[in-house]
N, C-alpha and C positions, 0 to 999 in steps of 0.2 A: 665540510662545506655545508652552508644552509642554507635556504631559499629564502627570496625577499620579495613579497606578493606587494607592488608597487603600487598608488594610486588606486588604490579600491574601494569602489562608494558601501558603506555597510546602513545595514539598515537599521536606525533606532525607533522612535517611537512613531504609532502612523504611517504614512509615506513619506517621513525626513530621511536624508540619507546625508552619510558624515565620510569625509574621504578620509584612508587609514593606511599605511603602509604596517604588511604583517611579515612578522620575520618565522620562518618554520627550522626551526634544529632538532633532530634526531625524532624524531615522526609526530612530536606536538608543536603547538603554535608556543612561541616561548616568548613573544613580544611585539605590541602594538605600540606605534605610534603617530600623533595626527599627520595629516599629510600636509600639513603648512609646516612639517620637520625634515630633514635633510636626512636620509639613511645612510648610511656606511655600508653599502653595497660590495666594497673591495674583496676578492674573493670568495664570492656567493652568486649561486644562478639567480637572475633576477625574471620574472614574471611582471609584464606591465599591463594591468588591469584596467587599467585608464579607461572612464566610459561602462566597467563592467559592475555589476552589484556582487559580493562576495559574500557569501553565505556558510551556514556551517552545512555540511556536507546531508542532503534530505534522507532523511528514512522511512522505508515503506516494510511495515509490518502484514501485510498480507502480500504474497506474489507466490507465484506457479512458476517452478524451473525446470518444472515435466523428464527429473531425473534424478534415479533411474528408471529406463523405461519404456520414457515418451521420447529419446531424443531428437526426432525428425520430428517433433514440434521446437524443443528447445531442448538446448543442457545448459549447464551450469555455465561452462565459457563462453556461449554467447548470449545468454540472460544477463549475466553479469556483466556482463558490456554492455549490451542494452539500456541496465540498469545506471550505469557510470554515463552513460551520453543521455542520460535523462538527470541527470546533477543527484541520484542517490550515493551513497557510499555504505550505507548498511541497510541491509535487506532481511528479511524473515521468509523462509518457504515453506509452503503448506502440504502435507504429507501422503497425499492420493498419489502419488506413485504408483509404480509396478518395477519391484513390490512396492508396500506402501511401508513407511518410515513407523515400522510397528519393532524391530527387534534392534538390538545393537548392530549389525551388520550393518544395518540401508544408513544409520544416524552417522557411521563413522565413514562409510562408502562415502555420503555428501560433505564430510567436513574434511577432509581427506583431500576430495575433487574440488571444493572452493577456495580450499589451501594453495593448490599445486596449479589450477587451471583457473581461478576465480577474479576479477578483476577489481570486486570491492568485498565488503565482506558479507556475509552469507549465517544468518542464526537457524538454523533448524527447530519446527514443530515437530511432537511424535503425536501419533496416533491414541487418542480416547481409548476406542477398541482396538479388537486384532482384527486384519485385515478390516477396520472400519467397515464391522459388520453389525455393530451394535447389539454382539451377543456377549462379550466376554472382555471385562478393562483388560489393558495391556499392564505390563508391570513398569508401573510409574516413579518407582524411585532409581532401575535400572536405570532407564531410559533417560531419567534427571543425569546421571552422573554418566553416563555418551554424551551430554550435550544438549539435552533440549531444552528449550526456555518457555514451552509450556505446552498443554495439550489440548488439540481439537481432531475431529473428523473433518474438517471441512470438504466441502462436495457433496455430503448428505447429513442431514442432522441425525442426533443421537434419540430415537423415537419412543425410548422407554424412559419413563420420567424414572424409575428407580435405579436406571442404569445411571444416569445422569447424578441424581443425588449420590450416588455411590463415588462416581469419579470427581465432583466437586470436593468430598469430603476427603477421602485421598490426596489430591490434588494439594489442597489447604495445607492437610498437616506436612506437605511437604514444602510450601513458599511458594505454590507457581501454580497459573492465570489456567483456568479455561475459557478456549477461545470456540464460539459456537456458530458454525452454520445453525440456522433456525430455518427449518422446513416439516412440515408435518407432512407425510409420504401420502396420506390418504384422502389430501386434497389438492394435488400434483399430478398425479401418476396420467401421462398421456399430455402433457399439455406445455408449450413452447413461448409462451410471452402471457401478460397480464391480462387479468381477468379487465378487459375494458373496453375501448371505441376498434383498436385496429383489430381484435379478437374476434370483436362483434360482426367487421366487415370484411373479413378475408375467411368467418365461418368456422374458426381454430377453441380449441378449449384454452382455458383461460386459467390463470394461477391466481389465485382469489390474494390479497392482501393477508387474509386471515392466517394464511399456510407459515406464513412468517412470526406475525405477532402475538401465535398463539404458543412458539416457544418460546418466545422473547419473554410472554409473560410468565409460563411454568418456570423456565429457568431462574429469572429473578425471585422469585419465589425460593427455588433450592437455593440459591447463591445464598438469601438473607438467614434461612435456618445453617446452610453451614459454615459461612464466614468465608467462601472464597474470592476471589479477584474474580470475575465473571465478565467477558468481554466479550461484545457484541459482533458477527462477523457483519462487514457491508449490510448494514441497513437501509433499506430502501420504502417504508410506507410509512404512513402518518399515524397507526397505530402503534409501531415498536418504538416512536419516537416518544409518544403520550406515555408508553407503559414504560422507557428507559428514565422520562424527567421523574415521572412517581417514583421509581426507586431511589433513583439520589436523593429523590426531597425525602423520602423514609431512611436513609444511610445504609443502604444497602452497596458493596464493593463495585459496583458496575459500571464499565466504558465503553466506549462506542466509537466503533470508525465507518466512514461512508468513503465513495468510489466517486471521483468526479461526471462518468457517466450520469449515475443517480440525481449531481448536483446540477446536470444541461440539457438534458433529453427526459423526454416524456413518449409513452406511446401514443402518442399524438403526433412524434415525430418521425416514427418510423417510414420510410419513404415506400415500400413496398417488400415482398417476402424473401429477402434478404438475409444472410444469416450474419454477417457483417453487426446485425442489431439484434442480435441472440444471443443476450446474458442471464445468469443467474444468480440472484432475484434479476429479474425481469426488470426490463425501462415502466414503472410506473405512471399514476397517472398525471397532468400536474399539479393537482391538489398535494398530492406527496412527496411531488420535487418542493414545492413549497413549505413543505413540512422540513424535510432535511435539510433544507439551505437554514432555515430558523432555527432547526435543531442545532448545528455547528455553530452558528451563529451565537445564541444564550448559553452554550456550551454540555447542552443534552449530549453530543454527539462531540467527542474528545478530539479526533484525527482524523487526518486523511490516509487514504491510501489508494494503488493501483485496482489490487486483485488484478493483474499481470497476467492475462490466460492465455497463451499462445496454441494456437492450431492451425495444421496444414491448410494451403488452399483447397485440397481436394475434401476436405470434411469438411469446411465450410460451403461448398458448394452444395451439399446433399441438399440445402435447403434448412428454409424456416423450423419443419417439422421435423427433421431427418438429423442434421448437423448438432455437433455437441454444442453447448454453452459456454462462452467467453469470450471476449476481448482481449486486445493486448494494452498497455499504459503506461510500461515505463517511458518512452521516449515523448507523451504527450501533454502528461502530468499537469507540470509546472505552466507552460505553456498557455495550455487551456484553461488554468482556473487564473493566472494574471489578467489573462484577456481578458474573458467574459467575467472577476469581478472586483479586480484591483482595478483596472483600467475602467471600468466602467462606475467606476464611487463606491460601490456597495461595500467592498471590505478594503482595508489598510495592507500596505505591503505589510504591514508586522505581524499583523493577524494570520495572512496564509505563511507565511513565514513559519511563525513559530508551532501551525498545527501540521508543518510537515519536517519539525527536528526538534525543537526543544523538550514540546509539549509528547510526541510518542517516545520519548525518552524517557523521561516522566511517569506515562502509563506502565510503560515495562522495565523501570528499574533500571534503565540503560546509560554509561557512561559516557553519551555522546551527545550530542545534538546544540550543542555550543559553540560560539565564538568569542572565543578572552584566551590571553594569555592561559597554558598549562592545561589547556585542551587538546584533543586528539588535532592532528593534524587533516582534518578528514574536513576539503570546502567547495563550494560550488560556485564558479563562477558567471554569470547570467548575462547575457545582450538583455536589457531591456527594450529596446530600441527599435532593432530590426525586427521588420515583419515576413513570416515564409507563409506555405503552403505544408499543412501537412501532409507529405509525400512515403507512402507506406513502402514504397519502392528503395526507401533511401534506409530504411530501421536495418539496425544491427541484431534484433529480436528474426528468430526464425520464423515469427507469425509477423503477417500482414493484416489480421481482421482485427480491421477498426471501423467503425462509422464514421469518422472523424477526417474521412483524407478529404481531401479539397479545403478544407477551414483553414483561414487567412490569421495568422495568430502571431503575437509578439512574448517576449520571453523567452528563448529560447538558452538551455545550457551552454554555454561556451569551451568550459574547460571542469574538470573534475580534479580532485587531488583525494587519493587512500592513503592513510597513513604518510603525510606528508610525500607522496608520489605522485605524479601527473600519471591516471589511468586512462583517461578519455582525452583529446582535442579538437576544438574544432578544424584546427589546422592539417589534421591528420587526410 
């Protein structure tokens, strides 16, 4: 028996949308046809889309599944739900754990647990260094063949430029991406949001833009002497954006994803000291949100993604100064960037569309992020329509720190399919 996804608006070029009945047999799409066609529905589950936009299933290459570890922030079974009621279907997690995804054990511990307990599917990072101490590379071809699909520190950058060219070059000669938090440690240390106006007036030290785009720039640099795939984590200032266009326009390997935080908020908007709006990099200023929206936009900046940071209420309560850094973003994602810039003219549904499944497919050599015939059955089904309340109360994520609850937004996921299987509903 195979499913028959009925009346579904798909999206072609711009904001057109074309109605499409999809047939799914044995966990790929195995055939589309228009919807002024009659299906032979007789003995197959039928799905009626009617009203919904159908999409290929979104991917988010940066998320936090805070396991092993962290559990009482998140695991893998309820990120991955999180992740599925946010219309993703393939995920990447980043390696700060405890322990941290530096040996074969923690690589096979997660792919193990996303196998048996996981709701969509789940690519593991390994670690740069050991214990992401930035003394010593981990063994990277090991750790290729447990599964990794490529290597970073993320949560703290790698602060020795020779350690770095060491592991880009490694890296290379094995086919796989390094993916880089960009922070220089020595102009950070003590300090909780942007070097700028709210810094200025709540008295706080300040994270200078520089701390960012001054790996951004060394890094490009080793990327072009070694040949590797060099990929930018969440960028956030108008300098790594200026120093990521120079490198494409010289042919250097280099990609870039930004955080829709980055693309709506400015420290200009933070309401008061709040840890709720305590991420890292930091809500910049808006000259910078302005940077990154242009950046995506002429296509400096390749994708989107979450960075998915889940934490208890009680550390976020420590405060501004006190509380760790992150947000949560699976279940807001799509949401928030329809509203504030399909609905509002600035981009094309196809554009955000395709920089949240085609296009990081693309970047990482990934066999997904498609809708045609002899594709993964892996799709998102979308309310355009209705409008909610982001309700933090209502997430299937173990964290509730957003800045984002009360916002009045349309878009919302409806329905999820993994591997031609309903993971998520909203009916549920």
């Amino acid at each position: 028996m195979g499913i028959w996804i009925i009346n579904g608006q798909i999206s072609t070029e711009g904001n057109a949308l074309e109605t499409k009945h999809i047939f799914i047999e044995e966990n790929y799409i195995s055939g589309m046809i228009p919807g002024s066609e009659q299906p032979d529905t007789a003995g197959h589950e039928v799905i009626d889309a009617k009203g919904k936009l159908v999409s290929a299933g979104f991917i988010d290459m940066h998320v936090h599944l805070r396991d092993p570890g962290f559990e009482y922030k998140e695991d893998i079974a309820s990120g991955t739900r999180s992740a599925a009621r946010g219309g993703f279907t393939t995920i990447a997690c980043m390696p700060n754990t405890r322990p941290v995804a530096d040996s074969v054990e923690t690589l096979e511990y997660i792919r193990r647990k996303a196998e048996t307990e996981g709701a969509v599917r789940v690519l593991p990072y390994a670690c740069i260094t050991k214990n992401e101490l930035g003394r010593e590379l981990t063994n990277f071809a090991v750790l290729r063949e447990a599964g990794a699909i490529g290597f970073t520190d993320d949560g703290v950058g790698v602060q020795s430029a020779q350690m770095m060219k060491d592991a880009m070059a490694l890296a290379a000669s094995l086919g796989l991406p390094i993916i880089a938090h960009c922070e220089d440690n020595t102009l950070v240390e003590g300090a909780a949001v942007t070097e700028g106006a709210f810094a200025r007036k709540h008295g706080l030290k300040g994270i200078p833009n520089e701390s960012e785009a001054i790996h951004v720039g060394r890094d490009i640099l080793l990327a072009e002497a070694t040949g590797v795939h060099y990929h930018v984590c969440h960028v956030s200032t108008e300098q790594s954006v200026r120093l990521i266009r120079l490198g494409k326009q010289l042919g250097v390997k280099v990609t870039a994803e930004v955080c829709p935080h980055h693309l709506l908020l400015s420290d200009e908007d933070i309401p008061g000291m709040d840890a709720n709006w305590k991420m890292n990099p930091p809500l910049r200023s808006p000259r910078d949100v302005q940077a990154v929206i242009e950046g995506l936009e002429d296509g400096t900046i390749d994708i989107l993604v979450t960075d998915h940071a889940p934490h208890s209420a009680e550390e976020k309560a420590r405060g501004m100064e006190l509380a760790p850094f992150g947000i949560v973003g699976f279940e807001t994602a799509f949401p928030l960037l329809y509203t504030k810039f399909v609905l509002t003219g600035r981009w094309t549904l196809a554009f955000l569309l395709e920089k949240m499944t085609r296009k990081p497919a693309d970047v990482f050599g990934l066999p997904w992020g498609e809708l045609k015939p002899g594709a993964a059955a892996d799709l998102t089904l979308v309310d355009l329509q209705t409008e909610r309340e982001v309700d933090p109360g209502q997430f299937l994520s173990k964290g509730r720190n957003t800045p984002f609850a009360g916002w009045k937004l349309k878009g919302w996921p409806a329905m999820t399919l993994y591997n031609g299987k309903v993971v998520w509903s909203q009916q549920e």
